[in-house]
MOPAC internal coordinates of N, CA, C and O (Angstrom, degrees):
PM7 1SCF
backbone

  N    0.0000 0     0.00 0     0.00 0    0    0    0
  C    1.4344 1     0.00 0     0.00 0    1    0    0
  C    1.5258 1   107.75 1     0.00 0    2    1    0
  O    1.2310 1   130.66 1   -35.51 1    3    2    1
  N    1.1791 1    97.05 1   144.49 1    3    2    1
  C    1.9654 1   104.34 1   175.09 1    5    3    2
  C    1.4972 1   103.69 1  -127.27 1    6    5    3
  O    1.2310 1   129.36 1   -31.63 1    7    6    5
  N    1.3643 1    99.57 1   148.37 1    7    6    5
  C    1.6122 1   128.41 1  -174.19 1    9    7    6
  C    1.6126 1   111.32 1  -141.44 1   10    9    7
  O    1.2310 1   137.72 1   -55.87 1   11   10    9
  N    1.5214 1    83.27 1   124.13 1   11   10    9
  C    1.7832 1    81.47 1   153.17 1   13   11   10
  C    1.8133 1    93.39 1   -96.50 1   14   13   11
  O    1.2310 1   129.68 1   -24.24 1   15   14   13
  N    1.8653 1    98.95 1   155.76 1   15   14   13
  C    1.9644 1   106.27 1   158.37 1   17   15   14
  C    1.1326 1    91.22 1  -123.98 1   18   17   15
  O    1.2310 1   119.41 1   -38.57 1   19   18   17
  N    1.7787 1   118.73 1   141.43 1   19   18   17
  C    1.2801 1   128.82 1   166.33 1   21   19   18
  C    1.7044 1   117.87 1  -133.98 1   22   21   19
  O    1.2310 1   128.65 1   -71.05 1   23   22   21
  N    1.3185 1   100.94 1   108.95 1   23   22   21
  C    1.7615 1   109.77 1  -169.56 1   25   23   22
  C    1.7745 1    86.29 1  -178.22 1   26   25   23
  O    1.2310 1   126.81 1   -17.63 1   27   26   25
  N    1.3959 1   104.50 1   162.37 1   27   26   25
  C    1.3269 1   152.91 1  -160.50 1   29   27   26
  C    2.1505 1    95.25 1   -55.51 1   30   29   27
  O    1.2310 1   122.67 1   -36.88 1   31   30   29
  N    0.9561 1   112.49 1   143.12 1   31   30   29
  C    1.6665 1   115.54 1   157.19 1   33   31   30
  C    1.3895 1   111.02 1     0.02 1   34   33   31
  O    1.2310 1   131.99 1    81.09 1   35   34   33
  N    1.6820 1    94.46 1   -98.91 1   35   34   33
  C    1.4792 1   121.59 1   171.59 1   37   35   34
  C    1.8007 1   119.15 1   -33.80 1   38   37   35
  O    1.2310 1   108.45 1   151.87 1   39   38   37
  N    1.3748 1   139.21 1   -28.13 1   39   38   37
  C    1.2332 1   147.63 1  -151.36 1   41   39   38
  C    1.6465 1    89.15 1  -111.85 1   42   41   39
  O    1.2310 1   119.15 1   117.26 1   43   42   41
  N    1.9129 1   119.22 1   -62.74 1   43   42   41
  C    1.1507 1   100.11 1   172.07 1   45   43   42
  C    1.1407 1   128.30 1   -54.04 1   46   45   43
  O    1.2310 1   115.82 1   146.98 1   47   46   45
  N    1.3487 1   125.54 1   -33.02 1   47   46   45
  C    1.8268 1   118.40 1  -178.19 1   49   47   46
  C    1.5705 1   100.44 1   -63.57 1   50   49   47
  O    1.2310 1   109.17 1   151.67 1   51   50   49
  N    1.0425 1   137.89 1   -28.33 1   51   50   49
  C    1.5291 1   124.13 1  -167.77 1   53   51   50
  C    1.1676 1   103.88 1   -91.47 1   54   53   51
  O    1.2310 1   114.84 1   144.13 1   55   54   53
  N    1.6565 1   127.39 1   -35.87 1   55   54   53
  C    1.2079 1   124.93 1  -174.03 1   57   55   54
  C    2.0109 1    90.76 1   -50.74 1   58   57   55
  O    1.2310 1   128.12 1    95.65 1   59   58   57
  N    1.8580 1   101.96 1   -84.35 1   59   58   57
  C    1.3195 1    99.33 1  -173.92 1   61   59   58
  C    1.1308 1   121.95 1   -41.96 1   62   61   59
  O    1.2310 1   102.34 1   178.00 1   63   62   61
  N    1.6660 1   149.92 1    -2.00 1   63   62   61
  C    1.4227 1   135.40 1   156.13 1   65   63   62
  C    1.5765 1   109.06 1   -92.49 1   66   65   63
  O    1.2310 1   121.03 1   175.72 1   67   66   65
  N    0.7267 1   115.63 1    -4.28 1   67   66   65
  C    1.4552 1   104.32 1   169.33 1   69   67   66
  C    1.5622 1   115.03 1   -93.56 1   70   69   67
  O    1.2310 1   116.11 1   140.32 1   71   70   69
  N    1.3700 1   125.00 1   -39.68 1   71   70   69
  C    1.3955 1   130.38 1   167.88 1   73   71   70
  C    1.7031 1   120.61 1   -71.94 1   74   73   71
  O    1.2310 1   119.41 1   165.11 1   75   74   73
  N    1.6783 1   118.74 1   -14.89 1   75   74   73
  C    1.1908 1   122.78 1   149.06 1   77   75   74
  C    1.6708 1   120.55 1   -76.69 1   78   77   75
  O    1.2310 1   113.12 1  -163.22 1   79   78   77
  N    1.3851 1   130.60 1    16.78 1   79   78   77
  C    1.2713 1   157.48 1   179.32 1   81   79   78
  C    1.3317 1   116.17 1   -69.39 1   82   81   79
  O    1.2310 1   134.34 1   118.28 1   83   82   81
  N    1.7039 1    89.87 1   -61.72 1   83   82   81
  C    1.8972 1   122.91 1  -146.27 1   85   83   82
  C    1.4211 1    98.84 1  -134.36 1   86   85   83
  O    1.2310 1   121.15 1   176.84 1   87   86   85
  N    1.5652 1   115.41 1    -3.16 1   87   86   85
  C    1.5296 1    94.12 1   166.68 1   89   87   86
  C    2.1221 1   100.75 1  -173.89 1   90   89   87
  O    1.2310 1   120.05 1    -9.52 1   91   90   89
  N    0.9554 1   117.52 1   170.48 1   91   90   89
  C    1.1626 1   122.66 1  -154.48 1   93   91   90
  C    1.8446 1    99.52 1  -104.88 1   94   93   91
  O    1.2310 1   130.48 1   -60.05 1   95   94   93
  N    1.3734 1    97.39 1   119.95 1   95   94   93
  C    1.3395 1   118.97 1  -176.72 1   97   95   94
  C    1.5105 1   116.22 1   -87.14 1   98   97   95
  O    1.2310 1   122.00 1   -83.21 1   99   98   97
  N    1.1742 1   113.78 1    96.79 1   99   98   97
  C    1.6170 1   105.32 1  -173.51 1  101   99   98
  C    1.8411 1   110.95 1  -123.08 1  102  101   99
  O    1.2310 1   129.50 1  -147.70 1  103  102  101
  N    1.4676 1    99.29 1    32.30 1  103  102  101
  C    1.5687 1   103.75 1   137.97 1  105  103  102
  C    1.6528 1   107.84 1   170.30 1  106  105  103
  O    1.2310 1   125.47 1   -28.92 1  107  106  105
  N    1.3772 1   107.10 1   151.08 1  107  106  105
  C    1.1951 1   115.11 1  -153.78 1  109  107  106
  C    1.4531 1    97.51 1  -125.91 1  110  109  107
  O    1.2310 1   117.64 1   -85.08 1  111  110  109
  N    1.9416 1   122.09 1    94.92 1  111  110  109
  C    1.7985 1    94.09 1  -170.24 1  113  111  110
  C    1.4070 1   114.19 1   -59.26 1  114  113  111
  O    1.2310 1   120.04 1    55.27 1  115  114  113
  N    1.9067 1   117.54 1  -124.73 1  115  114  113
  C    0.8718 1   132.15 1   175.15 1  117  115  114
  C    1.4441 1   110.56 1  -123.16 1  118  117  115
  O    1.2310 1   126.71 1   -25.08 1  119  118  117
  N    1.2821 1   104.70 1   154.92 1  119  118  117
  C    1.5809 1    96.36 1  -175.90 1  121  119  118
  C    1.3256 1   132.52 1   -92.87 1  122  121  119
  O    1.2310 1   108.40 1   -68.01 1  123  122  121
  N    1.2238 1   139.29 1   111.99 1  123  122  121
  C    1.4309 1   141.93 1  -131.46 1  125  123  122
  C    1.7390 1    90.90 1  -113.66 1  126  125  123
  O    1.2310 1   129.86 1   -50.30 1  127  126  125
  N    1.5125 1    98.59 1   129.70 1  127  126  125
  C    1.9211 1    97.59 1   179.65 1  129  127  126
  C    1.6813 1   110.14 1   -78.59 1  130  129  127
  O    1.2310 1   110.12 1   -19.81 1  131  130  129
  N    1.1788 1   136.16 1   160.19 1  131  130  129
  C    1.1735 1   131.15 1  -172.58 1  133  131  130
  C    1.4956 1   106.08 1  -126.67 1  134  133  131
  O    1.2310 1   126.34 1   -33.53 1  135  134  133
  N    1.4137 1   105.41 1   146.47 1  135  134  133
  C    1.9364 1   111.76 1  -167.01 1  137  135  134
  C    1.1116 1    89.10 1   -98.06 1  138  137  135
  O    1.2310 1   133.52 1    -3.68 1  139  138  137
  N    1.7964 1    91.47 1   176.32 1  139  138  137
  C    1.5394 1   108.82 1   160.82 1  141  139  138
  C    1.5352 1   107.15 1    98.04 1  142  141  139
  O    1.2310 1   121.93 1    36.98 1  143  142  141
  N    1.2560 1   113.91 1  -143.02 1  143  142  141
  C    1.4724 1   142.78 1  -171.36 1  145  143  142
  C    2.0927 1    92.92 1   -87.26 1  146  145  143
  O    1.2310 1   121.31 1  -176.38 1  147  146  145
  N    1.0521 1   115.11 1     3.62 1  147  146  145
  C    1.8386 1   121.46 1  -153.72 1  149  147  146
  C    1.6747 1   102.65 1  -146.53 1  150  149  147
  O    1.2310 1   132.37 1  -163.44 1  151  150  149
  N    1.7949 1    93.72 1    16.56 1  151  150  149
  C    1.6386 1    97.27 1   160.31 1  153  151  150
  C    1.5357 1   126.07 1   -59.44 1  154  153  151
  O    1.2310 1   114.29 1   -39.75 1  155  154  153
  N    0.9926 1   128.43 1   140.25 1  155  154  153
  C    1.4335 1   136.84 1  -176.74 1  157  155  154
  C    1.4165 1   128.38 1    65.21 1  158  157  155
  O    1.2310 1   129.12 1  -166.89 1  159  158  157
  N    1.4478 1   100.03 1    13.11 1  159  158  157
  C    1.4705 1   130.61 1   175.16 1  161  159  158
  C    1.9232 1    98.94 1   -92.68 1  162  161  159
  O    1.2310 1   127.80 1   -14.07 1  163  162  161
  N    0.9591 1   102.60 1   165.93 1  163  162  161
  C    1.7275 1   122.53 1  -167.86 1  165  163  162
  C    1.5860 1   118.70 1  -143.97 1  166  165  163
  O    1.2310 1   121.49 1   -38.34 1  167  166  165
  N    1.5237 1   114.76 1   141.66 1  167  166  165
  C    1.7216 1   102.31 1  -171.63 1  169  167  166
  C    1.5346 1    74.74 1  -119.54 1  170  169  167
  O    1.2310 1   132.46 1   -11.76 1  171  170  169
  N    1.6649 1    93.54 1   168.24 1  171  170  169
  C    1.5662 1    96.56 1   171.11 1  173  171  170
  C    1.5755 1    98.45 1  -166.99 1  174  173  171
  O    1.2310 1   116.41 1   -30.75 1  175  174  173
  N    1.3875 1   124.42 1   149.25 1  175  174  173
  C    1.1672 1   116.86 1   175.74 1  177  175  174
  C    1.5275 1   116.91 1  -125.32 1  178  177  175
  O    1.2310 1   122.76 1   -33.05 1  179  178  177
  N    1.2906 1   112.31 1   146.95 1  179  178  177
  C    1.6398 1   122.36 1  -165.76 1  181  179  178
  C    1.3857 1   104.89 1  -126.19 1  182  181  179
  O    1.2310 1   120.28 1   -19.50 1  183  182  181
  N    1.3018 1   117.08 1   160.50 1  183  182  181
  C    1.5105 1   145.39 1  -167.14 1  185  183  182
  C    1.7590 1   101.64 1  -143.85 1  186  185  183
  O    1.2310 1   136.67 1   -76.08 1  187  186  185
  N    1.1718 1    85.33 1   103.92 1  187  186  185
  C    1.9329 1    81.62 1   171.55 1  189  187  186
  C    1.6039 1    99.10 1  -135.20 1  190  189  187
  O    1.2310 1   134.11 1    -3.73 1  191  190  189
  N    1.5145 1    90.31 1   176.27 1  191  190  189
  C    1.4928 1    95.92 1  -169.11 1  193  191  190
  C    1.5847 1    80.95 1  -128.68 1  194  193  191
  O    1.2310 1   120.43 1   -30.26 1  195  194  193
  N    1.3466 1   116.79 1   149.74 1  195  194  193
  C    1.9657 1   140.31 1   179.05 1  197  195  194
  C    1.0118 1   118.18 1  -150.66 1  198  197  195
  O    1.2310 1   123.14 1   -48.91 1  199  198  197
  N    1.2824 1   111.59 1   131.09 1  199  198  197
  C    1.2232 1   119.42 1   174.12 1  201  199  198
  C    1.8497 1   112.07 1   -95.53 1  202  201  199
  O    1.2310 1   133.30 1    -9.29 1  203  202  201
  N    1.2052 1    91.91 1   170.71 1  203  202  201
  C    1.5839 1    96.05 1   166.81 1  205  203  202
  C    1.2429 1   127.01 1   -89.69 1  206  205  203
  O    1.2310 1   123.02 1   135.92 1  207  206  205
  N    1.1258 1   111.83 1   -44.08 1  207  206  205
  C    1.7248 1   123.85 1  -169.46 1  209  207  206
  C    1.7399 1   106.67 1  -115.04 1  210  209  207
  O    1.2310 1   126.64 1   -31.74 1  211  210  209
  N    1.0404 1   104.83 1   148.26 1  211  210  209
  C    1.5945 1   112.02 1   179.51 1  213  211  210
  C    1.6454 1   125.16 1   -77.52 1  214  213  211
  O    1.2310 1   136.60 1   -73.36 1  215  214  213
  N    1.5353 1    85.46 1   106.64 1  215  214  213
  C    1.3014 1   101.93 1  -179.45 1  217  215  214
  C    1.5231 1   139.78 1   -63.73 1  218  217  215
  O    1.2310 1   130.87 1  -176.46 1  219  218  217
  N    1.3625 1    96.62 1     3.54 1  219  218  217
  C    2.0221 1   116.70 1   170.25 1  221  219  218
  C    1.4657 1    89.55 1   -67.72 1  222  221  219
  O    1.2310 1   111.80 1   115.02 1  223  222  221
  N    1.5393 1   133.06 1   -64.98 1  223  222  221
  C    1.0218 1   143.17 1  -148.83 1  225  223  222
  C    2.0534 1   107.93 1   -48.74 1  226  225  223
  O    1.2310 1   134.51 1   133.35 1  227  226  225
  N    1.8153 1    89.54 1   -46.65 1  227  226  225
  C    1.4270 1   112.16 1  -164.04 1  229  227  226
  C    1.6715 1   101.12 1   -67.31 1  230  229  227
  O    1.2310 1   114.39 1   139.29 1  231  230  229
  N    1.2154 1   128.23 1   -40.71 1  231  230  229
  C    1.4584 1   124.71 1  -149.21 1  233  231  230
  C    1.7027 1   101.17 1   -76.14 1  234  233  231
  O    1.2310 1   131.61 1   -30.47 1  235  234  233
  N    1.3065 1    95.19 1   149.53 1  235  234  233
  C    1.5901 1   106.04 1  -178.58 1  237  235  234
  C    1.8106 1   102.40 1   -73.85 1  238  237  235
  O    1.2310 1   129.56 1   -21.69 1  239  238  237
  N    1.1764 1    99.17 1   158.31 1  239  238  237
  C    1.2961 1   119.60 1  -163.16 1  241  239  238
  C    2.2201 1    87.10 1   -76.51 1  242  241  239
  O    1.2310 1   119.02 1   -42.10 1  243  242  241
  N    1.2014 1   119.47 1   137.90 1  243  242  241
  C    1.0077 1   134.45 1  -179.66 1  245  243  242
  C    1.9723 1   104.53 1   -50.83 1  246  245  243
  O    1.2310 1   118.95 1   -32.70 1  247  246  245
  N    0.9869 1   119.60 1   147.30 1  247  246  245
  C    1.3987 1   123.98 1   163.97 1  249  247  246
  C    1.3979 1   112.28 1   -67.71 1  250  249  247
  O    1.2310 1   120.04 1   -31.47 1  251  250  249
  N    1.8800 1   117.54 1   148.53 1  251  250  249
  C    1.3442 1    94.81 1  -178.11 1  253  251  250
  C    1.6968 1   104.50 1   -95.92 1  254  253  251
  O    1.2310 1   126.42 1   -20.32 1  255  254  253
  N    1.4627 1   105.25 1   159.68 1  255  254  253
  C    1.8481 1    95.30 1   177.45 1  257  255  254
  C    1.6021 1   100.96 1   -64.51 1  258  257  255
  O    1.2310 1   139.91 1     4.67 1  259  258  257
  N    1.3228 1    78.99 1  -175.33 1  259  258  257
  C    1.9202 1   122.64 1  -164.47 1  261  259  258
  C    1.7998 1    88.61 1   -70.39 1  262  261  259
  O    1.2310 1   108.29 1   144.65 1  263  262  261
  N    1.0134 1   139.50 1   -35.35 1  263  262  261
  C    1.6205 1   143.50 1  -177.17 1  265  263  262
  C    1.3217 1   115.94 1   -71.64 1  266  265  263
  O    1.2310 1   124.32 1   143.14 1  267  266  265
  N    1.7590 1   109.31 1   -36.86 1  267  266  265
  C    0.9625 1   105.46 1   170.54 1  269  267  266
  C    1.5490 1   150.96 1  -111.19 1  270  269  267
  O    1.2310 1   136.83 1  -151.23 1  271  270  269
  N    1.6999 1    85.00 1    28.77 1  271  270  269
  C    1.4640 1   119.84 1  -178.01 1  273  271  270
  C    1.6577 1   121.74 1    89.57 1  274  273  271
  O    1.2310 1   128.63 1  -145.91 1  275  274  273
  N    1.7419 1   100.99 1    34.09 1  275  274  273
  C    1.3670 1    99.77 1   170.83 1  277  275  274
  C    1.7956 1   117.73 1  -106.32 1  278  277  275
  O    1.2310 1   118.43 1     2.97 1  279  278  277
  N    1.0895 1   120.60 1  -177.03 1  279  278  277
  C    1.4699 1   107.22 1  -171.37 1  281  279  278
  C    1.5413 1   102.91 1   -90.39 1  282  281  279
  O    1.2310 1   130.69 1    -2.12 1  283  282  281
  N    1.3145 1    96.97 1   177.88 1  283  282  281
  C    1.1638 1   133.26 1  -172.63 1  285  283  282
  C    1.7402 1   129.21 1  -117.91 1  286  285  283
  O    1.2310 1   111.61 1  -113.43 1  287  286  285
  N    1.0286 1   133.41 1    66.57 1  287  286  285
  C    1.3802 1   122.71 1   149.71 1  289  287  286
  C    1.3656 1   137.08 1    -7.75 1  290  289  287
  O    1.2310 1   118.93 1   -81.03 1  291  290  289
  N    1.3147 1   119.64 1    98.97 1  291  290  289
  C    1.4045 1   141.25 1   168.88 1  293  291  290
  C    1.0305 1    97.41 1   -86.09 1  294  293  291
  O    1.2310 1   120.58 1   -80.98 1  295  294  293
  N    2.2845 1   116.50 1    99.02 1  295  294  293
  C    1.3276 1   127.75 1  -171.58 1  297  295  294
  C    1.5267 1   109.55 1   -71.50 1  298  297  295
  O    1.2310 1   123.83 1   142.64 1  299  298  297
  N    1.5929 1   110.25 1   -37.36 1  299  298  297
  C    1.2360 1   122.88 1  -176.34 1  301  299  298
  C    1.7638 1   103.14 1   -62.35 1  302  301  299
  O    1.2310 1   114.93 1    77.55 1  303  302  301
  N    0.8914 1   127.22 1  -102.45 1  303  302  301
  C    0.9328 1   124.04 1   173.33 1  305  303  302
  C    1.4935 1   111.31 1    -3.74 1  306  305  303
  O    1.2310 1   113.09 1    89.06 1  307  306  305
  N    1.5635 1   130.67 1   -90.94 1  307  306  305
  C    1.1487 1   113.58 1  -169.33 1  309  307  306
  C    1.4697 1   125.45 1   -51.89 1  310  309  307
  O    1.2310 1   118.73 1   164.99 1  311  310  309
  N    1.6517 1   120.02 1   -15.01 1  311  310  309
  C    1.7070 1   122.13 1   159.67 1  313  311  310
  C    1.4866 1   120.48 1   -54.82 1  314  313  311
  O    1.2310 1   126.19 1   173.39 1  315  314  313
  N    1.3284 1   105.70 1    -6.61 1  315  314  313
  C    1.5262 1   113.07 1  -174.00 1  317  315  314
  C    1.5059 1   119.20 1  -120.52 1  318  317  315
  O    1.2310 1   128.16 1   165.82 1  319  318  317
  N    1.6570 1   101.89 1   -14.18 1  319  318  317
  C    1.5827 1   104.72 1   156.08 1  321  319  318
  C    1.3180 1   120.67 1   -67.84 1  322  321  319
  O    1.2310 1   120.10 1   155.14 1  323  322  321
  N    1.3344 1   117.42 1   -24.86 1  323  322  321
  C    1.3441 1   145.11 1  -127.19 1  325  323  322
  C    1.4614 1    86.88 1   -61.45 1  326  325  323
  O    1.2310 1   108.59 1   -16.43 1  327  326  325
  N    1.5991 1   138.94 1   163.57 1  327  326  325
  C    1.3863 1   121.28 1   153.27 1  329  327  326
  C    1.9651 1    95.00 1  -130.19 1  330  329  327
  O    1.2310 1   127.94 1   -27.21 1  331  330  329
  N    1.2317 1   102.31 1   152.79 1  331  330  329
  C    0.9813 1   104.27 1  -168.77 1  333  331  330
  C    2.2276 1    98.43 1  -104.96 1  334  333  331
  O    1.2310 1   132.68 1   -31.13 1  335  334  333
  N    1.1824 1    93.11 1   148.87 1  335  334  333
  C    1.2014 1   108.24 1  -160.95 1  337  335  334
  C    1.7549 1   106.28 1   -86.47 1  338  337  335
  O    1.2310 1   118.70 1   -25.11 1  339  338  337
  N    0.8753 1   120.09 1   154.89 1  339  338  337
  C    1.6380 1   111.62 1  -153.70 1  341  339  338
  C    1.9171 1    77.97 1  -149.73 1  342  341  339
  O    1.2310 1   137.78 1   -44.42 1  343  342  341
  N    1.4958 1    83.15 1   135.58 1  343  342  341
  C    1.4792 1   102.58 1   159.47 1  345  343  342
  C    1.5069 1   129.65 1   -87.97 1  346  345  343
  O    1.2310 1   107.89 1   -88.80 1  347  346  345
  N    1.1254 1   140.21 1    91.20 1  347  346  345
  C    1.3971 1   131.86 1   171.98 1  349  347  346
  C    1.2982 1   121.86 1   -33.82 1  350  349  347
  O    1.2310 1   123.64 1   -47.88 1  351  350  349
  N    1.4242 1   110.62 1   132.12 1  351  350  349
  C    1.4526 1   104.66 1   176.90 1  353  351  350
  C    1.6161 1   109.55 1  -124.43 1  354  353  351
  O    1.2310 1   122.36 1   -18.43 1  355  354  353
  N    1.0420 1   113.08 1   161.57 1  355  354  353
  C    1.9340 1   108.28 1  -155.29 1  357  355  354
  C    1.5438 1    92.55 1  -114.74 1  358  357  355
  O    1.2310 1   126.09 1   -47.19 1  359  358  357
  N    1.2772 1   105.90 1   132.81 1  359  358  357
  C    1.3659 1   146.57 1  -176.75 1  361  359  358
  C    1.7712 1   113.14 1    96.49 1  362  361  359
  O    1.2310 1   124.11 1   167.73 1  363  362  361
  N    1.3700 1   109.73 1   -12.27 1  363  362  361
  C    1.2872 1   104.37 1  -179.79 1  365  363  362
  C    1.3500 1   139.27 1   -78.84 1  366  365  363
  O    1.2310 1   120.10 1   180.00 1  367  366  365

């Protein structure tokens, strides 16, 4: 989703902390002063990402630790299963 916010210093900072709250802000332009009758007013444009449905609901239930009888990862080992991914190249 894209937004312009247009209000004062103080109004944009709350707007953008409150919408970095409830949804993920992945760009913040610059803030452009506005003439006229809309002196000391500010435009600004945003890029967020939203979901629809609530994502507390969606997330998997946490793993339990190593104390409380969950497993364990042998990093070494799996660095050595590891396969490394190879690009095909055509005619070769």
């Amino acid at each position: 989703m894209e937004a312009w916010l247009t209000g004062t210093l103080a109004e944009l900072d709350a707007a953008i902390r409150a919408l970095t709250g409830v949804a993920y802000v992945a760009y913040v332009g610059d803030r452009h002063p506005l003439t006229g009758t809309d002196a000391g007013r500010y435009r600004v444009f945003l890029r967020l990402a939203l979901t629809a449905a609530d994502t507390a609901s969606r997330r998997p239930a946490p793993a339990p630790a190593a104390a409380e009888g969950g497993a364990l990862i042998d990093l070494d080992t799996a660095r050595a299963a590891r396969r490394t991914a190879r690009k095909e190249i055509a005619g070769a």
